[in-house]
C-alpha positions in Angstrom: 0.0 0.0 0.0 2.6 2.4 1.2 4.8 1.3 -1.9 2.3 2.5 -4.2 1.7 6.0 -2.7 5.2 6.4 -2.7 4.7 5.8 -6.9 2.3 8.3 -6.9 4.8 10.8 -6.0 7.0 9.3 -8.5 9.4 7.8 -6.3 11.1 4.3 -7.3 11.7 1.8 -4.7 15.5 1.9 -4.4 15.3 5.4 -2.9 12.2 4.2 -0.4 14.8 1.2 0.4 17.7 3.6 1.3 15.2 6.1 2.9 13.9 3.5 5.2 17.1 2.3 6.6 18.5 5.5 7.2 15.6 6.3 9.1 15.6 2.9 11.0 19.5 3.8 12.2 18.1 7.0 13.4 16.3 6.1 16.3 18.3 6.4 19.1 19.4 10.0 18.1 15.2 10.8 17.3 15.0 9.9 21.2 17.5 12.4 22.5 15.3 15.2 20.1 11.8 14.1 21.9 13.6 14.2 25.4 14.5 18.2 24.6 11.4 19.0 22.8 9.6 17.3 26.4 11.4 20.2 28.2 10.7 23.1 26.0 7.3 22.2 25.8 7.3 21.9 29.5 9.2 25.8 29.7 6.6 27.1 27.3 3.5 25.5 29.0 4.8 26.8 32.6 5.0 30.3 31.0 1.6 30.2 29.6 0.1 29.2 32.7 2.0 31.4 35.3 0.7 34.4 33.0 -2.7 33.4 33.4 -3.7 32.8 29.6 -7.0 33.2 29.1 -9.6 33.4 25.9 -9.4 36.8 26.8 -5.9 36.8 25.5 -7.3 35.5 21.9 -9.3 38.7 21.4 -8.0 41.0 18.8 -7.9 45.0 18.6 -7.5 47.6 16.2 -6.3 51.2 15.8 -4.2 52.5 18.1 -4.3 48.7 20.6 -4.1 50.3 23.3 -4.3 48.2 26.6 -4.2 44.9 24.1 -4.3 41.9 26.9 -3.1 39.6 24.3 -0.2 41.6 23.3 0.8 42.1 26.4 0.9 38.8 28.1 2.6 36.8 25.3 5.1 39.2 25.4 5.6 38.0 29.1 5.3 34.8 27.7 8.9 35.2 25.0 10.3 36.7 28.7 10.0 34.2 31.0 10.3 31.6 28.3 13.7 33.3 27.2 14.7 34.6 31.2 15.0 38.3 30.1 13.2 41.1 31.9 11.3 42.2 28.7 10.4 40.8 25.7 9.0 42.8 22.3 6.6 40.8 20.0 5.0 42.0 17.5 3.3 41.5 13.8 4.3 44.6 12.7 7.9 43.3 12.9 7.5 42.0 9.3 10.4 39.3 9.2 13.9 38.5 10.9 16.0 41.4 9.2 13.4 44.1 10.5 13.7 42.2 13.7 17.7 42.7 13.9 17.4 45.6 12.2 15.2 47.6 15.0 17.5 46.6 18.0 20.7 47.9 16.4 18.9 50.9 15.2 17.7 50.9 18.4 20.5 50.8 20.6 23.5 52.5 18.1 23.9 56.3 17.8 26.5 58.1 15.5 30.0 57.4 16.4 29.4 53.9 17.8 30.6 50.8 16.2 29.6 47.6 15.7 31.3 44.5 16.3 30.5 41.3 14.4 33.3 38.7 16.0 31.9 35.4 14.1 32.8 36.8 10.4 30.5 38.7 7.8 27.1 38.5 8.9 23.8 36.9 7.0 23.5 38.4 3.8 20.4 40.8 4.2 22.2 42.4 7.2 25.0 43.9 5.3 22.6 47.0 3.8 21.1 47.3 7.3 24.4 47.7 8.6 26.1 49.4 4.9 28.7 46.8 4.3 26.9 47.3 1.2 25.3 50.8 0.5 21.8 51.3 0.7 19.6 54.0 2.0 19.0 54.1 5.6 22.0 52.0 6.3 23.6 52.6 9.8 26.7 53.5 8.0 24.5 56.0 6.3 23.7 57.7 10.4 27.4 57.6 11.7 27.9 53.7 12.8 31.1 52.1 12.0 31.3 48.3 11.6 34.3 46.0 12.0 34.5 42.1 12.0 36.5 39.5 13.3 36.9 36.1 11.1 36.8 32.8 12.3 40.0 30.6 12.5 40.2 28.5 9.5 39.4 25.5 11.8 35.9 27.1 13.0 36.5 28.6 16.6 36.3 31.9 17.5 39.5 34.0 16.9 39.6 35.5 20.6 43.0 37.4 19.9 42.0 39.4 17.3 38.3 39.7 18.8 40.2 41.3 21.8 42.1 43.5 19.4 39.5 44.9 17.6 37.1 46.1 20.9 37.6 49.7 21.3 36.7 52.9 23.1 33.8 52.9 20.5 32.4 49.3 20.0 29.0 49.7 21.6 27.7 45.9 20.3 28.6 43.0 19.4 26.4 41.2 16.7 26.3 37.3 17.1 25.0 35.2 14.3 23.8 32.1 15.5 23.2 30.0 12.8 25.6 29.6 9.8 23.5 31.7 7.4 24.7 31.3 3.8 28.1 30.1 4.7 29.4 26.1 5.4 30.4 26.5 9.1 28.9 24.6 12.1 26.6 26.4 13.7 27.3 27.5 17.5 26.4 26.3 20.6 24.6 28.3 23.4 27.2 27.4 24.9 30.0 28.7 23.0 27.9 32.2 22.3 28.1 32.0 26.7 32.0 31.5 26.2 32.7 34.1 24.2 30.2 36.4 25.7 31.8 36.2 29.0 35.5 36.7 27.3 34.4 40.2 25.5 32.3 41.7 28.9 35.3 40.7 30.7 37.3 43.0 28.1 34.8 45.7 28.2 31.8 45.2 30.7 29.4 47.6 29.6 28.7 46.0 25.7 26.2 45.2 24.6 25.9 40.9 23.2 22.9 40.8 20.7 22.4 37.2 19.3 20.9 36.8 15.6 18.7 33.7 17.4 17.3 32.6 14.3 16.2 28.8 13.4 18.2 28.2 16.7 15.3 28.6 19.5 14.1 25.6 21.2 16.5 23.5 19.9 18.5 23.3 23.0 16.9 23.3 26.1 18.9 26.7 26.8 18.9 29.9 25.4 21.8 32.7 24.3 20.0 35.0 27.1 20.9 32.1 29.6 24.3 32.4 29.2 24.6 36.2 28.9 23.5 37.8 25.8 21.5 40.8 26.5 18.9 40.8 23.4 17.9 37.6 21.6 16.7 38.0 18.5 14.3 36.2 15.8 11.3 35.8 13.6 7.9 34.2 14.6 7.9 32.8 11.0 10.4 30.5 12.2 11.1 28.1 15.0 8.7 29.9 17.5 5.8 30.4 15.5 5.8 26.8 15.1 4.3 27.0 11.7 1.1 28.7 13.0 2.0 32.5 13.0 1.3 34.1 9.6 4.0 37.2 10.6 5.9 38.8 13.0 9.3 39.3 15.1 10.6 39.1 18.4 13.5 40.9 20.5 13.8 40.1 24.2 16.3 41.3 26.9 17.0 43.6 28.7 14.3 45.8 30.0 16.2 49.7 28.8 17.3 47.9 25.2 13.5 46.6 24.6 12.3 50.2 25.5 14.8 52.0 22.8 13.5 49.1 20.8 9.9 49.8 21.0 10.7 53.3 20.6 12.3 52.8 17.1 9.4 50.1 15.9 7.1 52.9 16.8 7.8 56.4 17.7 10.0 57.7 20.9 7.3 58.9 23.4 5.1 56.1 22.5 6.7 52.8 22.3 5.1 49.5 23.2 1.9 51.2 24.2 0.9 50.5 20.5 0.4 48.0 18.2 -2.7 47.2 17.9 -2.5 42.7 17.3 -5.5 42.6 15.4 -6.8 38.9 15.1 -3.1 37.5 15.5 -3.0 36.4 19.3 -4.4 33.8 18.8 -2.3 31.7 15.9 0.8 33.4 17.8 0.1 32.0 21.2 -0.7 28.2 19.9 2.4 28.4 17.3 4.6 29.1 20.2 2.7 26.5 21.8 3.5 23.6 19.2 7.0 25.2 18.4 9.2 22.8 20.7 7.9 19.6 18.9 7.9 21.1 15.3 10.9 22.1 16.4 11.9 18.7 17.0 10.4 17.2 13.8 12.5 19.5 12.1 15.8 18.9 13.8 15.0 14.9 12.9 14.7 15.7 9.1 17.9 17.5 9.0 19.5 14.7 10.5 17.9 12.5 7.8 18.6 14.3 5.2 22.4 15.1 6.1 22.7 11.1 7.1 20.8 10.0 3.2 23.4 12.4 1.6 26.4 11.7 3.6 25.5 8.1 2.4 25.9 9.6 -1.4 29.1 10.9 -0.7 28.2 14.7 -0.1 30.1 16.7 2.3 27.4 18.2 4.8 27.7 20.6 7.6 27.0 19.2 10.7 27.4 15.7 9.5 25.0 13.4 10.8 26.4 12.6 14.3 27.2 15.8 15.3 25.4 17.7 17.6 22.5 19.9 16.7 22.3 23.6 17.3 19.8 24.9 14.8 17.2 23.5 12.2 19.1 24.2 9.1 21.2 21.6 7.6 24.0 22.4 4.5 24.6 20.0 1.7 27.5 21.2 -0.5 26.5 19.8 -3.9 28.9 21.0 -6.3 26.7 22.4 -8.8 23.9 24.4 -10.4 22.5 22.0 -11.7 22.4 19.5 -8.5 21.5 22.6 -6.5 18.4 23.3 -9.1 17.5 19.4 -9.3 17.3 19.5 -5.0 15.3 22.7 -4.6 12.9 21.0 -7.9 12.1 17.7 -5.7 11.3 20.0 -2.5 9.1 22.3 -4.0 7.3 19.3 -5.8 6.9 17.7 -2.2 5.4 21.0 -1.1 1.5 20.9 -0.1 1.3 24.4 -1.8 2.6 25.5 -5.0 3.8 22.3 -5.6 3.7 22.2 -9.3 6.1 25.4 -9.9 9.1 24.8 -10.8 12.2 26.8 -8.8 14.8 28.9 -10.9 17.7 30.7 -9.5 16.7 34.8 -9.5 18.1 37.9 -7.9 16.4 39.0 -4.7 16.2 42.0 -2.7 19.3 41.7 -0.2 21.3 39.2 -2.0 24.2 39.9 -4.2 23.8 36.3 -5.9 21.3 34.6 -7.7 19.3 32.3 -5.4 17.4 29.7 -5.6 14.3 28.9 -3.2 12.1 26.3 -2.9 9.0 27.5 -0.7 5.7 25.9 -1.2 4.3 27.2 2.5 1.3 28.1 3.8 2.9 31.2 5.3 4.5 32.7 2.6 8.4 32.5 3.3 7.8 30.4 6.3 11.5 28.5 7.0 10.1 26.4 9.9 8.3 24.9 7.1 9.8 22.5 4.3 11.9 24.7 2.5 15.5 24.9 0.9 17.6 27.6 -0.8 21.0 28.8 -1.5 23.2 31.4 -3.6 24.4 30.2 -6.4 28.1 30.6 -6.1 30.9 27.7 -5.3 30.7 25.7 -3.6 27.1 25.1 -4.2 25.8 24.3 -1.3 22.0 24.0 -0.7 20.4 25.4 3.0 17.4 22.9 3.7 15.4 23.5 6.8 11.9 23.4 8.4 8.9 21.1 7.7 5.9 21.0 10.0 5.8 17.1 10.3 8.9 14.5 9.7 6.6 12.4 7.5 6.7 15.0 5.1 10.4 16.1 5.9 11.5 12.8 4.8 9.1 13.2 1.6 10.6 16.0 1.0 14.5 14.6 1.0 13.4 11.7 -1.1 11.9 13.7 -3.6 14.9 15.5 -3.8 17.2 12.9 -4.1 15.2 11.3 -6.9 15.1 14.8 -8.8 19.0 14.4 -8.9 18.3 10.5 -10.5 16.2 11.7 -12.7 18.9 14.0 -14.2 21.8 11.9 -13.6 23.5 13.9 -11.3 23.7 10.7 -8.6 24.0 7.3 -8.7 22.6 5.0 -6.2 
């Protein structure tokens, strides 16, 4: 029975035969992901119910929102979850880069500099910042930016970090997650090490983590081990598939202010924002986030452990440990890279019968090629992959509200590559 539904996806029976095995070697690790997607869930449910949700909380408003019960709570909800003393979340924070770009408009005035110690940042960031020139670039308002590279072997390069703080560095920008590059991505613990190492160096900076596809992945957070604003979209990991938009910054309680001060207006702040009829798909997609979360961590592990198998270098391999939701597969080609994206967006419950071609996009500086059939449109925490096209051609897949249809997803893939003879089997 299941052979034939397979064939109705076009899928032949040697790459159900490699699928299934890969997946039956998997177990143990898939254990390990349900034990930490227990304890977020647990985190999450303790937050809810120590701020007193209510169906009140559901209830939407318009204009100006003042007094908005259901705005307010959940953000009480992203600051106990997160252990900061405030927490701004909003829909009109339309996606991850707005996000980032608020709290270091936020919290940089001309003169200051920023520090980004893990290498050039994710690719959108570099016009918020002006690495490359754009309008309404912090460059553009008097803020300097420097940037440590990592060590050729990964780690964090502390002397030259502790070379390039100065009497102006006012931040330090920490990218989480590898972004478009083929690097593991860091611990919580490692963004605690080197944390601690630049406060001891100059107390008063201020850590901002680029949180995204990382949260609830661990069973800690960067604002556990010291970062002072977290940062991330709700059309990732914690909208758990659910929210339709929206943003989140959390920390500490002055940063959030200047933050809300910048989404909206100084003087007026947080005390705006009307949520509309979001509260509610916001508070149950945080709800469900740990164990999509969790499903989604189990198909990267599938997919880097089916094309380890082929012979394809992957970042983190299949053992390693896990630290966000994205996993890299460095194909070595266009055409490979086209053929992937093809079998995702073919897998995809929505737009499944367009086909993907590379295309320039607002922010990049290559070519990229996205497959995206979501519900939410550019929703990463569901099934989704993309890249730049530039060497080494390497292919970011992530996301996927369900591991049934993760591992759909990667098969589909891999048979788009048969199909064009770029694998053998």
């Amino acid at each position: 029975m299941s052979e034939n539904m397979y064939e109705s996806f076009g899928i032949s029976p040697k790459v159900v035969e490699l699928s299934d095995k890969i997946t039956a070697s998997l177990n143990d690790r898939f254990a390990e992901i349900d034990k930490t997607a227990e304890f977020n869930q647990m985190k999450v449910l303790k937050a809810m119910q120590d701020n007193r949700v209510s169906a009140a909380c559901f209830a939407g408003t318009t204009g100006y929102g003042h007094d908005d019960l259901g705005r307010d709570t959940l953000e009480k909800i992203y600051a106990d979850v997160f252990h900061t003393e405030a927490a701004l979340v909003r829909g009109q924070i339309t996606c991850g880069t707005h996000a980032l770009g608020i709290a270091l408009a936020a919290n940089l005035l001309p003169g200051d500099e920023i520090l980004c110690p893990v290498g050039k940042p994710y690719d959108t960031l570099e016009e918020v910042i002006g690495i490359r020139d754009c309008p309404g670039s912090l460059k553009e308002y008097g803020v300097t930016y420097a940037q440590v590279d990592l060590l050729p072997d990964g780690t964090f390069d502390y002397d030259s970090i502790k070379n390039a703080i100065n009497d102006k560095t006012k931040l330090v920008e920490i990218q989480r997650s590898k972004g478009y590059a083929m690097r593991p991505t860091f611990s919580v613990d490692q963004i605690g090490e080197l944390i601690k190492f630049i406060k001891e160096i100059k107390p008063d900076i201020i850590a901002m983590v680029d949180n995204c596809y990382g949260e609830f992945v661990e069973t800690i957070e960067p604002s556990d081990v010291g970062a002072d604003l977290v940062v991330g979209s709700l059309i990732k990991n914690p909208g758990g598939g659910l929210a339709p938009i929206g943003g989140y910054i959390c920390g500490r309680e002055d940063l959030i202010e200047r933050c809300a001060y910048r989404l909206t207006a100084p003087g007026i702040g947080g005390d705006v924002g009307a949520s509309l009829m979001l509260n509610t798909q916001l508070y149950q997609g945080l709800f469900l986030s740990p164990t999509v979360v969790a499903g989604a961590i189990k198909g990267a592990i599938f997919a880097a452990a089916l094309y380890e198998k082929l012979g394809f270098n992957v970042v983190p391999k299949s053992t390693e440990s896990r630290h966000d939701i994205i996993q890299s597969i460095e194909l070595g080609s266009k055409e490979r890279m086209v053929a992937f994206c093809r079998g995702i967006q073919f897998a995809a419950p929505v737009d499944s019968y367009v086909t993907p071609i590379p295309s320039p996009l607002p922010g990049y500086n290559d070519d990229v090629i996205m497959a995206a059939g979501a519900f939410v449109q550019g929703s990463s925490i569901e099934l989704s992959a993309d890249g730049p096209i530039r060497p080494p051609y390497a292919v970011y897949f992530q996301g996927g509200l369900t591991f049934s249809h993760i591992k759909l997803g990667i098969m589909k893939s891999l048979q788009e590559l048969l199909n064009d003879n770029l694998v053998e089997l």
